[in-house]
TIPA-870252 format. One record per residue (C-alpha): x, y, z. Coordinates in steps of 0.001 Angstrom, whole numbers, plus 500000, padded with zeros to 6 digits. Layout:
// residues N
XYZ;...
This chain:
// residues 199
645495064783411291;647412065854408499;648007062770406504;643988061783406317;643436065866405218;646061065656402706;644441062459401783;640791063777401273;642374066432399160;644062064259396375;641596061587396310;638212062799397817;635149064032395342;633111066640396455;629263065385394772;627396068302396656;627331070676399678;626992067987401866;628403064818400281;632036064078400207;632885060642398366;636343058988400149;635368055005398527;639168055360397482;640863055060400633;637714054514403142;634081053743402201;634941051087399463;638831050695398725;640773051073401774;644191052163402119;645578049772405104;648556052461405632;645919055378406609;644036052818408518;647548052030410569;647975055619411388;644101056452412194;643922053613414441;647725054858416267;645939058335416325;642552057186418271;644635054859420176;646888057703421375;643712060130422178;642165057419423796;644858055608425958;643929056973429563;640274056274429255;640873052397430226;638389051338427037;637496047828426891;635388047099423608;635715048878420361;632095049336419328;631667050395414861;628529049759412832;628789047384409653;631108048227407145;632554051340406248;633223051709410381;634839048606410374;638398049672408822;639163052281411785;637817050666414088;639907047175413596;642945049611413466;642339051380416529;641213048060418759;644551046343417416;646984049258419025;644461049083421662;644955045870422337;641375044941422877;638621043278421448;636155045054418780;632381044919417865;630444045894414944;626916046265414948;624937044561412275;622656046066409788;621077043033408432;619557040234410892;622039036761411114;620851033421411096;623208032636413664;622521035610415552;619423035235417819;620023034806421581;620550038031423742;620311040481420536;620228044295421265;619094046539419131;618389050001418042;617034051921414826;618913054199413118;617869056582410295;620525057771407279;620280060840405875;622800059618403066;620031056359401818;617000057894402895;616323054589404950;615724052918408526;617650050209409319;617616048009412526;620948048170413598;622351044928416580;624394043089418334;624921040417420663;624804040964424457;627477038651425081;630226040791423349;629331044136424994;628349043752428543;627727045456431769;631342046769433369;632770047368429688;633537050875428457;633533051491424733;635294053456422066;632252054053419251;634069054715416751;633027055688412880;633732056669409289;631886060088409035;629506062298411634;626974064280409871;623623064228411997;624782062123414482;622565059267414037;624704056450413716;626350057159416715;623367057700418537;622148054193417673;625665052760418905;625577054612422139;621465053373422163;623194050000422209;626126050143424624;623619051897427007;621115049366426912;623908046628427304;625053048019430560;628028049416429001;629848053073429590;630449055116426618;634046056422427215;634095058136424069;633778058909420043;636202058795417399;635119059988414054;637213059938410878;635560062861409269;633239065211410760;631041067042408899;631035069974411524;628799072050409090;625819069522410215;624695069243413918;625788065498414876;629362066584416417;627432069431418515;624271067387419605;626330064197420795;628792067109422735;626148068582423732;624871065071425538;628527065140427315;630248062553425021;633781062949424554;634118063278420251;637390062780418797;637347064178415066;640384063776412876;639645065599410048;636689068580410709;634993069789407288;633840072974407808;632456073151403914;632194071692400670;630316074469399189;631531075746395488;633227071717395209;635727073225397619;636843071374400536;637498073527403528;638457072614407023;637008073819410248;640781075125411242;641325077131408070;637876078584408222;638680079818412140;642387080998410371;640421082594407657;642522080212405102;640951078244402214;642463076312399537;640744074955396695;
């Protein structure tokens, strides 16, 4: 997707091999317009695969994820990190590990939103080791739910999250592949594979 690379390029800040800080437009500011046309991008991959629930994890997920569920057309979910008072009936939940914090967190939600008969779009902010999404597919699973597929904004396709969830059979959906950040250089996977690299 041209617009989100183009976008990572003027505004994203390469802190090491294997961090890439977007809080601009994504993780803490968010640029509503790039939201629009990720959310008309996963809604387009997406459209035959008769999805029911948009399924994200609490918060940076949350932007994309609202996009894409709006062209959609149907509901979305977000699982939670932190335990709600008003949440306590029917919870699900799963752990999930980030490489990024160095921390565990129980991640939930609520079995009335995601059910039995529902297939869900997971979709999320960055894939690195896969973790995250494994907890939201841990979650769908156990709540009866089909996982029709994964949409990531940026994939980190130097790490082994995009190929162990492929790997499992899931459908991933990556609109901007980062094939390195070595050298404070952001490269993507389809100028690496062209032999191309800007700096």
């Amino acid at each position: 997707m041209k617009l989100l690379q183009q976008k990572i390029r003027e505004e994203g800040v390469v802190l090491s091999d294997s961090v890439l800080k977007v809080d601009s437009f994504l993780n803490h500011g968010v640029d509503p317009q790039l939201m629009d046309a990720i959310g008309e991008e996963f809604s387009k991959r997406f459209k035959d695969q008769s999805i029911t629930k948009v399924l994200t994890i609490e918060s940076s997920g949350i932007a994309p994820a609202l996009m894409t569920s709006l062209k959609l057309g149907i509901p979305m979910v977000f699982a939670r990190k932190k335990k709600s008072l008003t949440q306590s009936d029917g919870l699900i939940t799963s752990k999930v590990y980030s490489f990024t914090k160095r921390e565990e967190n129980t991640i939930s939600i609520s079995s009335q939103y995601i059910q039995t008969g529902d297939r869900v779009l997971i979709i999320d902010d960055f894939l690195a080791n896969g973790q995250a999404a494994l907890g939201l597919i841990d979650l769908a699973e156990q709540a009866g739910a089909e996982v029709a597929g994964i949409g990531i904004v940026i994939e980190k396709s130097f790490q082994d999250g995009g190929e162990i969830l492929r790997q499992k059979g899931f459908r991933v959906e990556s609109l901007a592949e980062l094939h390195s950040l070595k050298n404070g250089r952001i490269t993507y996977k389809e100028e690496a594979t062209a032999g191309v690299n800007h700096s």
